[in-house]
C-alpha positions, -999 to 999 in steps of 0.1 A, spaced: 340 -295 -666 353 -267 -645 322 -271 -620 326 -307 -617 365 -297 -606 349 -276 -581 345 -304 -562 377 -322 -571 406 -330 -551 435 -324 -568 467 -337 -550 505 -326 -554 537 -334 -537 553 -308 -515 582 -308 -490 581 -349 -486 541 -348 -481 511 -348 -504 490 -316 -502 455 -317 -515 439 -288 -528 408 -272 -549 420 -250 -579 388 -235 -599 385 -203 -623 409 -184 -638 432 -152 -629 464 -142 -628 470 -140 -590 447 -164 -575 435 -162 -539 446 -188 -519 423 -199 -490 439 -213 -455 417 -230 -430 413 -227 -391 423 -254 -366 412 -285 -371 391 -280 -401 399 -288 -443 396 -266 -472 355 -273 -476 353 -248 -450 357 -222 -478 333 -240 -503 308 -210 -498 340 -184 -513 348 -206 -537 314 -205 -550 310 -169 -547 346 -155 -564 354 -188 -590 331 -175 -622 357 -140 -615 388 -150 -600 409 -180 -598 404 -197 -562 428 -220 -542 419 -241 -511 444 -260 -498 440 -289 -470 473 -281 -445 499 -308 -434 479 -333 -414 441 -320 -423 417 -329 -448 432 -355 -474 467 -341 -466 474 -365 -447 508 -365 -422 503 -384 -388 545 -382 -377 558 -348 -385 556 -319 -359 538 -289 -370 544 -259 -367 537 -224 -383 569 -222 -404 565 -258 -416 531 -247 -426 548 -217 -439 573 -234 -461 550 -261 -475 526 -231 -488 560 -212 -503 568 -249 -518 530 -253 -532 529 -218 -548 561 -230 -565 549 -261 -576 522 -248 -591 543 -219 -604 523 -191 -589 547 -165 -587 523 -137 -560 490 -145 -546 466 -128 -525 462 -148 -494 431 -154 -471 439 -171 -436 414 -177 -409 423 -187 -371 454 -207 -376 454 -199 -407 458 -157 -404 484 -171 -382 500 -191 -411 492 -162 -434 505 -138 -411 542 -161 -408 547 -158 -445 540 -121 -459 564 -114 -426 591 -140 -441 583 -143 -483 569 -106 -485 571 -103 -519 549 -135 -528 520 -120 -520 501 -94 -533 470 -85 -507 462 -100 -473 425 -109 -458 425 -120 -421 397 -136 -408 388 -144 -369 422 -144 -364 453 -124 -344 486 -120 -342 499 -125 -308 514 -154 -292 499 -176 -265 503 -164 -231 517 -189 -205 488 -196 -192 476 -205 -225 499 -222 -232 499 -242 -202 464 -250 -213 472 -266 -244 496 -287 -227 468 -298 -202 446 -305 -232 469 -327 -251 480 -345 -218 441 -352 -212 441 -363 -254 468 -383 -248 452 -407 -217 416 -402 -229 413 -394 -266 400 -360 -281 366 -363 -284 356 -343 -257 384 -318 -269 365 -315 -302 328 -312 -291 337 -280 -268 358 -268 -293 327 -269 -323 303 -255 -293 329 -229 -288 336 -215 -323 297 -208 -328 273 -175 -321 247 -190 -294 221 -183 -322 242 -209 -347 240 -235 -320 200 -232 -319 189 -222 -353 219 -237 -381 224 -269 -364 228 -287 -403 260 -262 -406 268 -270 -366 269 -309 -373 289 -305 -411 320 -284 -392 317 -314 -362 316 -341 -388 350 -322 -399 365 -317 -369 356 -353 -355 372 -365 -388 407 -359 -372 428 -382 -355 438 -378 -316 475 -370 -330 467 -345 -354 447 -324 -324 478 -326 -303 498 -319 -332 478 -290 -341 476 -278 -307 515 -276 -297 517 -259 -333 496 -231 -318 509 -232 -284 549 -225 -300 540 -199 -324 555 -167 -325 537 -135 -323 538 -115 -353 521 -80 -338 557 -68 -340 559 -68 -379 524 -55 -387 535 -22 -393 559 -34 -418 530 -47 -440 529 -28 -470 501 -48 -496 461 -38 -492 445 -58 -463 409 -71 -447 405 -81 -412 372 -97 -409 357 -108 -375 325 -120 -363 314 -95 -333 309 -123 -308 343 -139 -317 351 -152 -284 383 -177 -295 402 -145 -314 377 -118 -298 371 -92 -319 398 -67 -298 424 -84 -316 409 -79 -350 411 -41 -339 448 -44 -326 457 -54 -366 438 -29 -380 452 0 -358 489 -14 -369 485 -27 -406 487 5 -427 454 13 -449 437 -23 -436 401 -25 -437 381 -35 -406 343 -53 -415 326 -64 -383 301 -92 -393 271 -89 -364 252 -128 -356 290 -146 -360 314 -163 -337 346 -171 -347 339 -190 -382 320 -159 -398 326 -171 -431 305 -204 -425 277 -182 -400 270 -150 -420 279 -163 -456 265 -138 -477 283 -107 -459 313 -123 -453 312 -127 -493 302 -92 -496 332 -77 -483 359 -101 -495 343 -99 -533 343 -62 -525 376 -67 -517 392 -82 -543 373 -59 -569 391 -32 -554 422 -49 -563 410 -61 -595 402 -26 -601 437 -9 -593 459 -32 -616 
């Protein structure tokens, strides 16, 4: 029964919107999983596969992605924030070790800065902490004028292109096409949605040092949409983090190098296991 969950999608209501979500094993904090822009929770199916027989796993489609659907309200990093607070309550999870990657290390990084005491480790994956720059910024706005008068499928094949190591592209072109089947999956609003989320976040570099729970950075080494620099900006600032560099990945090295990428966060979370 519990495998057949696995591959369940269980539904809840939170902050006027229905989150979907994949809850499998057992433990008392679970590891919640957050995906990257504009990607679902089956992202982290290879985790879930790899911790559930040890620890309880959570995977959680955000506001407007996956099966959580929400086409009209504007995103943002605290909204995501709040709705994951809300979920944790719903479910009455009172600490949880969080695992963000891209957008959401971004989300992960909003809430042990504002809810602290929810959370009990940290793992950032291909991810950073600072905001965009202006020229960024003005970027985004380009791209979601361009969505706007044309659509977002051209948006969506550069980005998959994008997020890849060159070997990926070549060699793993059955994972290449399951992430674009995902990202192709979501609507023109949603990408603009998503994208003015990321343009107006804050930076949170400012607060690293105030982290105080055990943490893992993870990057691919030829990350070139959070390069790897940033990875080693956290790690300098976050007291006690750990740094694992995964070689042959681009920016989803969860999804390119699945077996080390599992190596290190099992590793992880052992270690945390361990010193309870």
């Amino acid at each position: 029964m519990e495998q057949e969950n696995l591959y369940q999608n269980l539904m809840t209501e939170v902050n006027n919107t229905t989150i979907s979500y994949k809850d499998v094993g057992k433990g008392d904090v679970p590891i919640v999983f957050l995906h990257g822009f504009p990607f679902d929770k089956s992202m982290w199916k290879g985790q879930i596969d790899r911790l559930k027989d040890s620890n309880r796993v959570i995977a959680i489609d955000l506001r407007g992605f996956g099966k959580s659907t929400d086409e009209k309200s504007p995103l943002s990093m605290d909204l995501f924030g709040d709705d994951l607070i809300a979920f944790l309550d719903k479910l009455n999870i009172e600490k949880a070790i969080i695992c963000g990657l891209s957008m959401g290390g971004y989300i992960a990084l909003n809430v042990i800065q504002r809810f602290p005491e929810r959370f009990t480790a940290l793992v950032l994956c291909d991810t950073q902490c600072i905001a965009d720059s202006a020229e960024v910024r003005e970027k985004r706005n380009e791209t979601i004028e361009q969505i706007n008068q044309e659509g977002a499928d051209a948006f969506k094949e550069k980005f998959v292109t994008s997020v890849f190591h060159p070997d990926s592209l070549v060699y793993k072109t059955e994972l290449v096409d399951s992430l674009r089947n995902i990202v192709f999956a979501n609507s023109n609003e949603i990408i603009s949605a998503g994208l003015m989320a990321l343009a107006e976040r804050s930076e949170t570099c400012s607060t690293l040092e105030k982290i105080r729970v055990p943490t893992l950075i993870i990057c691919g080494r030829q990350d070139e949409v959070t390069p790897l620099a940033q990875s080693e900006l956290m790690h300098e600032r976050i007291r006690g983090s750990i740094l694992k560099v995964i070689d042959n990945a681009g920016h989803v090295s969860n999804l390119e190098q699945p077996d080390e990428f599992n190596k290190h966060l099992a590793e992880f979370v052992n270690s945390l296991n361990t010193s309870l």
